[in-house]
Backbone as a printed PyTorch tensor [residue, N CA C, xyz], in Angstrom:
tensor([[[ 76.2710, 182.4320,  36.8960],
         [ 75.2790, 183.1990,  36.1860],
         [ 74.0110, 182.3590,  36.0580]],

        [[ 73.0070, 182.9480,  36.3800],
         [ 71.7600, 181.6380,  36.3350],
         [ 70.8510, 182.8660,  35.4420]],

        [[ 70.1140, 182.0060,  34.3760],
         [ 69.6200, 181.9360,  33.2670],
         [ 68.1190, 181.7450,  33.9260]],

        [[ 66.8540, 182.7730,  33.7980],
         [ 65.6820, 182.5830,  33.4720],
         [ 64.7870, 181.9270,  32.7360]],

        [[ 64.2510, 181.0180,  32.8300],
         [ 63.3430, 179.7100,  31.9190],
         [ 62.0380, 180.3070,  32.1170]],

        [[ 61.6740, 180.5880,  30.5450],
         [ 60.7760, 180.6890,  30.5120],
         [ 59.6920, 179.6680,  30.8700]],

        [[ 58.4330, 180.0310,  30.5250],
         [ 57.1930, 179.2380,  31.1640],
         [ 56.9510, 178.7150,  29.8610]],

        [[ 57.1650, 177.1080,  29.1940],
         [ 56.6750, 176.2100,  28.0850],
         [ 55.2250, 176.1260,  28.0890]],

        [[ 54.8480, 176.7930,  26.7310],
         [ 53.4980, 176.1460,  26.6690],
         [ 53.4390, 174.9960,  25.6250]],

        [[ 52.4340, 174.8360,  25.7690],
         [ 52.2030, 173.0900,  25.1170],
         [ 50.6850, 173.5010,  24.1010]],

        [[ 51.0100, 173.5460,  22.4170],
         [ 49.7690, 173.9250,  22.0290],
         [ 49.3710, 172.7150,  21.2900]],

        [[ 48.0660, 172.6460,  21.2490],
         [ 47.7110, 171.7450,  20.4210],
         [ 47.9920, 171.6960,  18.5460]],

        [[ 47.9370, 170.7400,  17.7250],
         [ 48.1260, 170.7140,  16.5400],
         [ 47.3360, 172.1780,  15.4120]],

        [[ 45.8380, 171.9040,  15.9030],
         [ 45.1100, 172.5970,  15.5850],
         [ 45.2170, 174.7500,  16.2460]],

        [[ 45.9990, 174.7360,  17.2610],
         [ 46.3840, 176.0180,  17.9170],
         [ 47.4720, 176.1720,  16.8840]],

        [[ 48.3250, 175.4960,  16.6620],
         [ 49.5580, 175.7890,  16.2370],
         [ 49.3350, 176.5110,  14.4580]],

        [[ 48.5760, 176.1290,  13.8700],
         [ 47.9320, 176.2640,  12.3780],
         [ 47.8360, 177.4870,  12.5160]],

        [[ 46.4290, 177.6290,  13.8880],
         [ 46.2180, 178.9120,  13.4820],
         [ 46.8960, 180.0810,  14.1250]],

        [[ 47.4600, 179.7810,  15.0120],
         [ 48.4890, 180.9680,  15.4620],
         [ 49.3750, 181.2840,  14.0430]],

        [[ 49.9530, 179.8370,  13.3740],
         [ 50.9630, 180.0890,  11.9200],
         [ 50.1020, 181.0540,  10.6460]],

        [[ 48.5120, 180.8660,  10.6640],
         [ 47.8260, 181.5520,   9.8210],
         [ 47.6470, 182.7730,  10.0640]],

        [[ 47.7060, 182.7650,  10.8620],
         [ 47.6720, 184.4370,  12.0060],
         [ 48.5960, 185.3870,  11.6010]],

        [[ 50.0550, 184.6380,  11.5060],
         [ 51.4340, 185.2850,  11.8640],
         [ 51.3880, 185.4540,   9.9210]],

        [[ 51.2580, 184.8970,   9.4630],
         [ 51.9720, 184.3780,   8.1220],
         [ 51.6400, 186.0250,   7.3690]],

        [[ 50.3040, 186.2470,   6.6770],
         [ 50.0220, 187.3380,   6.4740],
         [ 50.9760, 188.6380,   6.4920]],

        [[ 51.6540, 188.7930,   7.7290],
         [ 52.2530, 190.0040,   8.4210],
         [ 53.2830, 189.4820,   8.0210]],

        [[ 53.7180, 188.4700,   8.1490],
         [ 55.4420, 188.1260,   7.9870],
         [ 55.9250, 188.2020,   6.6970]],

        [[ 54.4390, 187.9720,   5.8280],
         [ 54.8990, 187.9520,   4.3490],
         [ 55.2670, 189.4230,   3.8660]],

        [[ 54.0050, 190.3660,   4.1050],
         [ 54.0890, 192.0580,   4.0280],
         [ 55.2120, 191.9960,   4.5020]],

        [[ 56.0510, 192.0870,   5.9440],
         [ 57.3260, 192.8550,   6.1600],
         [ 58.4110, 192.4670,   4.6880]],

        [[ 58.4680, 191.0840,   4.2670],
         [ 59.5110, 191.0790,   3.7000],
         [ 59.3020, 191.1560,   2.1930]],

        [[ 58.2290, 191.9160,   1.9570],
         [ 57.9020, 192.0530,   1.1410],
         [ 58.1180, 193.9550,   0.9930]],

        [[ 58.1060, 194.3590,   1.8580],
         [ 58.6710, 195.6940,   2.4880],
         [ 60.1450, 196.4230,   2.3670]],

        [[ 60.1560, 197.6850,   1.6970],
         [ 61.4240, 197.8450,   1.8040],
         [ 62.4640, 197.4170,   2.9940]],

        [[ 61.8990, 197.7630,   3.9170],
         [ 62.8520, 197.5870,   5.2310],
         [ 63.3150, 195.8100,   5.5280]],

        [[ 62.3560, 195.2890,   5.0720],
         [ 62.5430, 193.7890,   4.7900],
         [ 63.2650, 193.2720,   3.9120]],

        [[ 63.0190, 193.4850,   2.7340],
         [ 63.8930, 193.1280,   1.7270],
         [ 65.5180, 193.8020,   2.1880]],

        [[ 65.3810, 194.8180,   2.3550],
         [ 67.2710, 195.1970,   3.0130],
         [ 67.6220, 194.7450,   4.2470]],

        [[ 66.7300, 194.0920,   4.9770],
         [ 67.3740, 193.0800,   6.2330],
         [ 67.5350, 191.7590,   6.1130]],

        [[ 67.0850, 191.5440,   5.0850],
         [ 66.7390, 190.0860,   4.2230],
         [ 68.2000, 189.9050,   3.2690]],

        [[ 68.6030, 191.0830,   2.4780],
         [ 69.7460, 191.1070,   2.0690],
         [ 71.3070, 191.1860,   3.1540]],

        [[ 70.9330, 192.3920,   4.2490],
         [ 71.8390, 192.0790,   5.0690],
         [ 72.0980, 190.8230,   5.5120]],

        [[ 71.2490, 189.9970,   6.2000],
         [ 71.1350, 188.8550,   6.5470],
         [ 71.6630, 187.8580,   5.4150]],

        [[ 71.4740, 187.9160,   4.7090],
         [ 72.1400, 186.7030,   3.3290],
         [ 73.9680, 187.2540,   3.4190]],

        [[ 73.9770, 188.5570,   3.4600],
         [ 75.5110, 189.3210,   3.3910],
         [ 76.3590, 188.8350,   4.3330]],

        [[ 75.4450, 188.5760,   5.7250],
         [ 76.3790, 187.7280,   7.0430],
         [ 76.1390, 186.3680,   6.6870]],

        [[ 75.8930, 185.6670,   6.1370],
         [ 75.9070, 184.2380,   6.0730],
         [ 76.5040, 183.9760,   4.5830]],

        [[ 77.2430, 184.3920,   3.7760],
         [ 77.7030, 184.4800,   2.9710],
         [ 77.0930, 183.7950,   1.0920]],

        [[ 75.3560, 184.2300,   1.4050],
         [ 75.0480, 184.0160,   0.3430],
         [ 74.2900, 185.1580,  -0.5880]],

        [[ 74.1660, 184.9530,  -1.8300],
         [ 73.7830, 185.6780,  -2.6730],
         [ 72.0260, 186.3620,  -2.8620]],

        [[ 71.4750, 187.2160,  -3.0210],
         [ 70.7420, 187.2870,  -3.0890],
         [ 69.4090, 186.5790,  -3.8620]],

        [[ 70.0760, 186.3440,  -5.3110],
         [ 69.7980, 186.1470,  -6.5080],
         [ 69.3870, 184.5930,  -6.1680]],

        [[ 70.5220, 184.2370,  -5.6230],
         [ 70.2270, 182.4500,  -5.1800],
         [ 69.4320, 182.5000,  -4.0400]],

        [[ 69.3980, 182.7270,  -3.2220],
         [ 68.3910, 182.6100,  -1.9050],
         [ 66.9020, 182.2640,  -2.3860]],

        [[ 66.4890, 180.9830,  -1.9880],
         [ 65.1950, 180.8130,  -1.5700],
         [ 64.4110, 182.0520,  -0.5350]],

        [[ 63.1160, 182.7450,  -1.5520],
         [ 62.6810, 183.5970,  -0.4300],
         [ 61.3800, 183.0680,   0.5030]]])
């Protein structure tokens, strides 16, 4: 079975910030989102921790 490799990019320090400032915004809304918060709980349900305790 041979496995496809992707193409590595290489970003600089300063790319990397702002691609993370970019993303962050949106990532916060979803789980801040109904549909988030109940995939956020599923997800704690398969790894066998509590909601209440979870760092969000």
């Amino acid at each position: 079975m041979t496995e496809k490799k992707g193409k590595k990019i290489k970003l600089t320090k300063e790319q990397l910030n702002s691609l993370s400032a970019a993303f962050l915004p949106v990532i916060r809304e979803f789980y801040e989102s109904e549909r988030g918060k109940k995939m956020w709980e599923e997800h704690l349900k398969k790894i066998g921790k509590k909601a209440d305790t979870a760092a969000v």
